[in-house]
MARTORMAR-956232 format. One line per field, with one value per residue (C-alpha): residue in three letters; y, z, x. Coordinates in pm, 1 decimal. Each point is the difference from the previous one (the first is absolute). Example, Ala and Ser with C-alpha at 12.3 -4.5 7.8 and 13.67 -1.06 7.14 Angstrom:
<pts>
rest: [Ala,Ser]
yy: [-450.0,344.0]
zz: [780.0,-66.0]
xx: [1230.0,137.0]
</pts>
This chain:
<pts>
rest: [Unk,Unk,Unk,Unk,Unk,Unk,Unk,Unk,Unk,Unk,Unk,Unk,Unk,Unk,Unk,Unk,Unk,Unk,Unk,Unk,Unk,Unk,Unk,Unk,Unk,Unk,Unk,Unk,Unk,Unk,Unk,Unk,Unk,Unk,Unk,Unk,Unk,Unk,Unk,Unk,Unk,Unk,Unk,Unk,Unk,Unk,Unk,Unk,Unk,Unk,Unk,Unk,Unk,Unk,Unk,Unk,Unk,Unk,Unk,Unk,Unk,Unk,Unk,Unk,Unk,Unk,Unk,Unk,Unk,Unk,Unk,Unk,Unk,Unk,Unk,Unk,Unk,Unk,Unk,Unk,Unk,Unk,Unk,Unk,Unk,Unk,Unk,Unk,Unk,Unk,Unk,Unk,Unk,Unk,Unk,Unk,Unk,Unk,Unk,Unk,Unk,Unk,Unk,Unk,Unk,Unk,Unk,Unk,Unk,Unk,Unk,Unk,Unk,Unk,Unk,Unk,Unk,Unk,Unk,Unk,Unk,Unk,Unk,Unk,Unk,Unk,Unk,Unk,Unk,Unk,Unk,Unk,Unk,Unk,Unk,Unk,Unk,Unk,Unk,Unk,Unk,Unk,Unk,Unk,Unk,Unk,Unk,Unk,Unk,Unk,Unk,Unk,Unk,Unk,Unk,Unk,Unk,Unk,Unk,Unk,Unk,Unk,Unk,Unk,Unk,Unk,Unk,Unk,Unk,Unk,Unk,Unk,Unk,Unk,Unk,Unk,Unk,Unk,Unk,Unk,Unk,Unk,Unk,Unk,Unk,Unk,Unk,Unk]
yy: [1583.3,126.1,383.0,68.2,91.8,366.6,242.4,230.5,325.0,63.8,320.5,27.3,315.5,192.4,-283.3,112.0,400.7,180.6,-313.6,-114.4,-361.6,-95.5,-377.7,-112.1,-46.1,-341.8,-89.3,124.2,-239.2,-308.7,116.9,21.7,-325.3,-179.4,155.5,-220.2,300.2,-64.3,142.2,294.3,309.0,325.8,329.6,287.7,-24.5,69.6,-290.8,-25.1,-369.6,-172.1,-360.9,-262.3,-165.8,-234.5,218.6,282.0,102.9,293.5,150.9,-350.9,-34.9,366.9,-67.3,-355.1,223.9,304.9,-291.9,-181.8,340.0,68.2,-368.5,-19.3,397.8,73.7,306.4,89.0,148.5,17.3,-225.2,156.9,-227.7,61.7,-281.4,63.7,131.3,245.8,123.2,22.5,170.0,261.8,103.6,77.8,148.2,310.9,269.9,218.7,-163.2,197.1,297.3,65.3,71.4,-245.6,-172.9,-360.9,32.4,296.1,-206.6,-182.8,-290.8,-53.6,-356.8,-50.1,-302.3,75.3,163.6,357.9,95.8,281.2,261.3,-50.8,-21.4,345.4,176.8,-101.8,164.9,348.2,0.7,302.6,-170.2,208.7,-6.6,-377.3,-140.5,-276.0,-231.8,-256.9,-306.4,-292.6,-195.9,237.3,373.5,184.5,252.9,228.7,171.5,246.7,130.3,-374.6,-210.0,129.0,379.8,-83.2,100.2,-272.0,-256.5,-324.7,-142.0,310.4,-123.2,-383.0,97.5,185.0,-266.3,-291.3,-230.1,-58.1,6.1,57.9,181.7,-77.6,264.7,-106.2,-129.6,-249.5,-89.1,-83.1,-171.9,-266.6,-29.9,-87.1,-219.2,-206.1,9.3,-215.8,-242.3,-19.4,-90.4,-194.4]
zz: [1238.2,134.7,48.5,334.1,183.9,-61.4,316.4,-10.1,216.9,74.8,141.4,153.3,-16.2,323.0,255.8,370.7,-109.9,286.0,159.6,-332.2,-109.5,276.8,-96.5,211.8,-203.4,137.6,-119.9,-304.3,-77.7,116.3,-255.0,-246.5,82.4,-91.4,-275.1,-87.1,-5.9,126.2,258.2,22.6,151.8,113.4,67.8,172.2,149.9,-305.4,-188.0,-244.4,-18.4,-217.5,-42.7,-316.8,-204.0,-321.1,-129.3,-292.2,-54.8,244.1,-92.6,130.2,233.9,145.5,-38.7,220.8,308.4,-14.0,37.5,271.3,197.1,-46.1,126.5,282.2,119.8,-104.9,-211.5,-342.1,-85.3,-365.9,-21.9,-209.0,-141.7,-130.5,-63.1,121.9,-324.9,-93.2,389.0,-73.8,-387.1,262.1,171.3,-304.0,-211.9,309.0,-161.8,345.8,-40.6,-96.3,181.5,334.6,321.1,-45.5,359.4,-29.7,203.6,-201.5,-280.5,-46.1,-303.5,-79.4,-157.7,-195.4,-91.5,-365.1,-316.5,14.8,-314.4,-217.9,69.7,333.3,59.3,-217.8,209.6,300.0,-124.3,-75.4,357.9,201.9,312.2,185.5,217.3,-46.2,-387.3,-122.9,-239.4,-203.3,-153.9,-103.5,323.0,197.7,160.9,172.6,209.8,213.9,268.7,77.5,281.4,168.1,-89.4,308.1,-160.5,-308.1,-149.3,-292.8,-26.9,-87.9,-43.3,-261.9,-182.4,12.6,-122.4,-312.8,-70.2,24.7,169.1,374.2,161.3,330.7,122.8,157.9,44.2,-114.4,298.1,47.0,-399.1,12.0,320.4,-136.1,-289.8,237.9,180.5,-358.4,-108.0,331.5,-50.9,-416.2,152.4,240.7]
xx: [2408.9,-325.3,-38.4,-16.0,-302.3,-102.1,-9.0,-293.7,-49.3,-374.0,-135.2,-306.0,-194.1,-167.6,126.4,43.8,-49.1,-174.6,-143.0,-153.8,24.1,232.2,187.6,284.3,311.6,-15.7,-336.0,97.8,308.5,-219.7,-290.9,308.4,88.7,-369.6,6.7,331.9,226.7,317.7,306.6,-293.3,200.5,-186.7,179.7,-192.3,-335.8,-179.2,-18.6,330.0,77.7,260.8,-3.0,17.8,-246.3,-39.0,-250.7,61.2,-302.4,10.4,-372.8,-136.7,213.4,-85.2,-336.1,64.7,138.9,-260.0,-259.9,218.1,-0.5,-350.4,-127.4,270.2,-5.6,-331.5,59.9,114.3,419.1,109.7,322.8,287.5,270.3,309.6,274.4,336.7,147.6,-301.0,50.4,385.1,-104.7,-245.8,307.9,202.8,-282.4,49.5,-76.8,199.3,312.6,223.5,-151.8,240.0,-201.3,-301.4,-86.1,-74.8,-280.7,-227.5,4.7,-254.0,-42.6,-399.0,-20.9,-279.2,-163.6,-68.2,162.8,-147.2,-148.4,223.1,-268.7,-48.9,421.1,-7.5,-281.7,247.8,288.3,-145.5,-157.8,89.4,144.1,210.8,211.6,-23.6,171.6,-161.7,124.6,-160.0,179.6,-188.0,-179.9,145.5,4.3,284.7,-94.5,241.3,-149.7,260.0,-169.1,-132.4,-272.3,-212.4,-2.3,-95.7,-343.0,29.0,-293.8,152.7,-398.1,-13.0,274.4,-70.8,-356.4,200.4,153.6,-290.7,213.7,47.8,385.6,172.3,239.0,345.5,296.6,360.4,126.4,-265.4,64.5,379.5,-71.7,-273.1,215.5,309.6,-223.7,-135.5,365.8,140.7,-293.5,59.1,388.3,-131.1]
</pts>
């Protein structure tokens, strides 16, 4: 039997953020689509879409979106993939699980589109960050912002320049929710 198609979840990065690189969701699915993506799903205005596709080679195919944005919207956004089972292996790998008390909402997943180098994940972890706790596993950071995401004083640019690699952000909510939306369509 053939495996079935996989479902990818793609991120884009600054999309619709203080009147920046405004796309309709809309436009978005239908640039999806000529790319040959299929059942494209977005959630949120700024720019998660789920959808299927032949193609495993998710560097290329990244690559294949960024310039489909660029030539159709006329600027540039980093495109972050995950599959559904590295976004399911992100939401297990939760470093704040087991804490009591942690709101959905102020905590917020950084997806990065490469493997940080050991150093660089290292320098990361001995940051002095407080009152926000970051945690680094793999292509991803946790952050809890215990008192909101708008009083914070962390510079995500800071810490993506650390790093060498560019990501985006997405809190937990918005996580198990693209994940519940690539799970329907890998049932579908």
């Amino acid at each position: 039997m053939e495996p079935a198609m996989p479902v990818i979840i793609s991120m884009l990065r600054g999309v619709n953020v203080g009147g920046h690189n405004k796309i309709k969701m809309e436009a978005l699915r239908a640039l999806y689509a000529s790319l040959n993506l299929r059942d494209s799903q977005t959630y949120v205005q700024s720019g998660n879409v789920i959808f299927k596709t032949e193609e495993r080679d998710l560097a290329r195919l990244a690559k294949r979106i960024e310039d489909g944005i660029e030539k159709a919207f006329g600027f540039h956004s980093d495109v972050i993939l995950r599959t559904s089972s590295e976004l399911r292996d992100v939401l297990a790998r939760n470093p704040f699980a087991k804490r009591r008390g942690i709101e959905p909402n102020k905590l917020l997943i950084t997806l990065l589109a490469g493997d940080p180098e050991p150093e660089a994940q290292e320098k990361i972890r001995t940051l002095k960050t407080d009152p926000e706790e970051v945690r680094i596993e793999g292509r991803e950071i946790y952050i809890y912002f215990a008192n909101g995401i708008g009083q914070s004083k962390l510079s995500m640019s800071a810490l993506l320049k650390t790093l060498k690699t560019t990501g985006t952000g997405r809190n937990w909510t918005s996580i198990t929710k693209m994940l519940e939306i690539a799970e329907k369509l890998e049932a579908g």
